[in-house]
N, C-alpha and C positions, 0 to 999 in steps of 0.2 A: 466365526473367526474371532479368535481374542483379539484385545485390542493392543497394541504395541505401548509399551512402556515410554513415559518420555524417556528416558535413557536410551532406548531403541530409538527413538524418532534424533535423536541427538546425533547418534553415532548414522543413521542413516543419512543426514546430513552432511555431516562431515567425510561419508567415505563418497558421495554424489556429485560433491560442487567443490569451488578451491574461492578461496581469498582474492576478490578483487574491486577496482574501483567503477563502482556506473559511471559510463562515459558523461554523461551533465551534470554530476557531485562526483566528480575528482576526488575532492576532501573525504570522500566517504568510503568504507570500504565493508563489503558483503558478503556472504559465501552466497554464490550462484552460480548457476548450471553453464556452459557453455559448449561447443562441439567437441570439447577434449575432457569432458566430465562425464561419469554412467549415466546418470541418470536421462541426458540429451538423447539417447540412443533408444532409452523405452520408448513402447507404443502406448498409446493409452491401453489396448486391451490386457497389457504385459503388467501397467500399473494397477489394474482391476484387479486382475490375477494377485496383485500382492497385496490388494485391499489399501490401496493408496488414492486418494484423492487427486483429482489434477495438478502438481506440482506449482501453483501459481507464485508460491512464495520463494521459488529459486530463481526467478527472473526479476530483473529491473523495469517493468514497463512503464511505457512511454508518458501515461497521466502521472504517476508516479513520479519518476525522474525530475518532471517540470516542474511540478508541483512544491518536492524537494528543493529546487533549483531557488523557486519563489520564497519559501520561506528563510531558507540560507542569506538571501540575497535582501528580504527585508522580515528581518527581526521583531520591528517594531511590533509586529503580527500576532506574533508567539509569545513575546518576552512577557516573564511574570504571569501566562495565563497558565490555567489548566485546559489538556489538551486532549480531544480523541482524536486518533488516527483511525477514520475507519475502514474497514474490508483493507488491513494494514499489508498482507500480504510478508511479504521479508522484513517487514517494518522500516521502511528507506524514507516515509515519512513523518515517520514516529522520531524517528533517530534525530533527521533534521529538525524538527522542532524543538527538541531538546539542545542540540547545538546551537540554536540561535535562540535558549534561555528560557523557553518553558518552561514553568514552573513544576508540572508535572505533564506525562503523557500515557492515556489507556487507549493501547496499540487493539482492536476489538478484529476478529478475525475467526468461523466456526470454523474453519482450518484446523486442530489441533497441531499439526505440522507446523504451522507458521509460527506458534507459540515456541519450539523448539529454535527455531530459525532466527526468530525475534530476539533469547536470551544470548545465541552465540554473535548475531551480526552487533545489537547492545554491546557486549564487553566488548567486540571487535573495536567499537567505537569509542569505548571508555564514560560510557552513559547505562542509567538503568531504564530501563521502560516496564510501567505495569501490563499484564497483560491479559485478556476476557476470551473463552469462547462462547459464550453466549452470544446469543442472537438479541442483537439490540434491536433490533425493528420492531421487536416481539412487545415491547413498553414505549412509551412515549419518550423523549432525549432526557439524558438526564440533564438535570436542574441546574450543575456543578460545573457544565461545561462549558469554558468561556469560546472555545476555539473546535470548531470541527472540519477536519480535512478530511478528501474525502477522493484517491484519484483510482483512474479504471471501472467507474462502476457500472457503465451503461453495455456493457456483452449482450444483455438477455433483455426483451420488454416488461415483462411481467416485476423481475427484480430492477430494474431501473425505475420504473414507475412506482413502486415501492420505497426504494433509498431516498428518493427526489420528493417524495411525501412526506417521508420522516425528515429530514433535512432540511423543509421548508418547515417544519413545526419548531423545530429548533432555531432557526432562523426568527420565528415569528414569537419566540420566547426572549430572545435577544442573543444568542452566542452568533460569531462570526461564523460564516460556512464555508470554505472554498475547496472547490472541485478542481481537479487537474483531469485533460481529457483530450485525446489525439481526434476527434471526431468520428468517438464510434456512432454504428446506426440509430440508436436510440439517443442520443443526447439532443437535450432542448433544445433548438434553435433559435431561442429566444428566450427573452425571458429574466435574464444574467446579464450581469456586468463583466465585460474580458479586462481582467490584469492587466496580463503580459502574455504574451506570445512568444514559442521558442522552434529550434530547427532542433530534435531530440535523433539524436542516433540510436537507433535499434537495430535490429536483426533481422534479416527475410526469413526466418524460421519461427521469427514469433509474430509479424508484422507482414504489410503487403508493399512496404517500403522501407530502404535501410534507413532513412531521415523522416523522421516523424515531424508535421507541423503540427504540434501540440499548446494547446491554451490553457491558461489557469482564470476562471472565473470564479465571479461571490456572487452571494446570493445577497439581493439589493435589499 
């Protein structure tokens, strides 16, 4: 199967999701999926069929969102540093960090999709965001990073156990690391320092509750 043009993944975006604000960054606004959008109504086999990846970067999830939430809410975090957002998805936390003064931010996500999704939710915002599909796990953090955010990463063991490796290396290099995280099955239970704590509205279509208790930790 050829691979689709970003110009194709642009326009497939745009004809899927409509312009709106994640309910815990108000201030924000993103093209995502919702039950009056095409794309909500695929199945995953419907998406395989179209040689599409799981759409993660049409949704606002809940590590996400908080996470968003945290850095909006203390700048001090972000400001002046260089920034990865990683497994950035829609880039909802790329964006935030640049809103509250990031000196730069590399949105990192082997989604190609998301990299499409990143440039239009970006202007949406009136921010630029760099953006990688490379698989950064694959090298050590880079050197340059002052700030790594990091939310939704714990779905799977094998890749969580993974991120949370890399992420302490960088940690233990000196960049700040903070996770945002509704307490999926694999996250530490230990181990982190908790931020803040938030009541995150989501969806029963993408979640197992409309109100997420979601936490933003660092890594100590």
């Amino acid at each position: 199967m050829i691979a689709p043009t970003p110009e194709a993944r642009r326009a497939f975006i745009l004809d899927n999701t409509r312009r709106q604000h994640p309910p815990h960054t108000p201030e924000l606004v993103l093209h995502l999926a919702d039950e009056i959008t095409p794309i909500w109504r695929l199945t995953e086999e419907a998406l395989e069929e179209m040689g599409l990846p799981p759409p993660f970067w049409a949704f606002a999830w809940a590590g996400g969102q908080a996470l968003a939430r945290y850095v909006l809410d203390h700048p001090q975090v972000v400001a002046g540093k260089r920034v990865i957002d990683f497994a950035s998805g829609s880039g909802l936390v790329g964006i935030a960090a640049l809103k509250a003064g990031a000196a730069s931010v590399l949105c990192a996500d082997i989604d190609a999709y998301c990299g499409a999704a990143l440039a239009l939710n970006a202007d949406a915002n009136g921010v630029a965001c760099d953006y990688t599909d490379q698989d950064l796990l694959d090298a050590p953090p880079p050197a340059w990073a002052g700030v790594i955010l990091a939310g939704d990463i714990c779905y799977e063991k094998p890749l969580a156990e993974r991120v949370l490796a890399w992420l302490a290396a960088a940690r233990a290099a000196g960049a700040v690391v903070l996770i945002g995280d509704p307490g999926r099955s694999y996250f530490p239970r230990q181990g982190l320092d908790k931020l803040a704590e938030y009541q995150v509205p989501t969806t029963r279509e993408l979640e197992d509750l409309e109100v997420k208790k979601t936490a933003v930790w660092a890594m100590p």
